[in-house]
N, C-alpha and C positions, 0 to 999 in steps of 0.2 A: 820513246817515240812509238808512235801507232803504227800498224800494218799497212791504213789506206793511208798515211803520208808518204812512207817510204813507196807505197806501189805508185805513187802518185809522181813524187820527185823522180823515182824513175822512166817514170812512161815520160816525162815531159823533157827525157835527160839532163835534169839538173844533179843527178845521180848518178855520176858512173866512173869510170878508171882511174880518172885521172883528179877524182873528189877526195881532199882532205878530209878526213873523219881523224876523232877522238873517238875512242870504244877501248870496249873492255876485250882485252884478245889473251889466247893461252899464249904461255912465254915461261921462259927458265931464269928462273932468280940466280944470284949474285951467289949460293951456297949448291944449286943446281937444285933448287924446290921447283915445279912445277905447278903454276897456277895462273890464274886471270890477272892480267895487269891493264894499268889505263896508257894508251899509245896511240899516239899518233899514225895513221897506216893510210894507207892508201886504199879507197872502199872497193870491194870484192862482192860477189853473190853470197861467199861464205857467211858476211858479218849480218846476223839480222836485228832486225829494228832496235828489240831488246837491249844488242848493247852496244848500240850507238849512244856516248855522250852528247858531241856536238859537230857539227857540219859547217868546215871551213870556220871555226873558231867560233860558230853561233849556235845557238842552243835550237833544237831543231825549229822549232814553232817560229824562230823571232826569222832564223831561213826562210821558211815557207812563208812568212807575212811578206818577205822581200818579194816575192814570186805573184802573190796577190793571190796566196794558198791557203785557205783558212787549215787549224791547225789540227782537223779530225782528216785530213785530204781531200774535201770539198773544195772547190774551186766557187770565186766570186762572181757574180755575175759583172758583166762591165755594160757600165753606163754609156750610149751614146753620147759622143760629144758635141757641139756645134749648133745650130738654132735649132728651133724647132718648126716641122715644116707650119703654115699657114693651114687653118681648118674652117672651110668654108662653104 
């Protein structure tokens, strides 16, 4: 995941405490190895973009398409909706 998606999911707080993330986080193996495993956590400031897998079960990009977020953290423009006024 890129820098200006996550600054983007967070400024728009689709990003914050209480957001399921998959990442790669430090953790103690089954023998007491220490190393990076993949878990499900609850997202923090600690975890950066890097190693975010996926956001609430979706891979970041197909999240932020849900949001109408292109996937570098541009935002789309939105079309007016409704007629169009009379030009006369």
């Amino acid at each position: 995941m890129q820098n200006n998606l996550m600054n983007t999911l967070v400024k728009r707080n689709l990003l914050n405490d209480n957001t399921l993330v998959t990442a790669m986080v430090d953790g103690i193996g089954f023998n007491g190895v220490i190393g990076k495993f993949k878990k499900e956590v609850n997202w923090n400031h600690k975890i950066t973009s890097d190693m975010i897998l996926a956001i609430e079960g979706m891979e970041p990009a197909r999240f932020a398409k849900s949001y109408n977020i292109k996937p570098d953290g541009s935002t789309n423009a939105h079309k007016k909706r409704g007629r169009k006024p009379k030009s006369n």
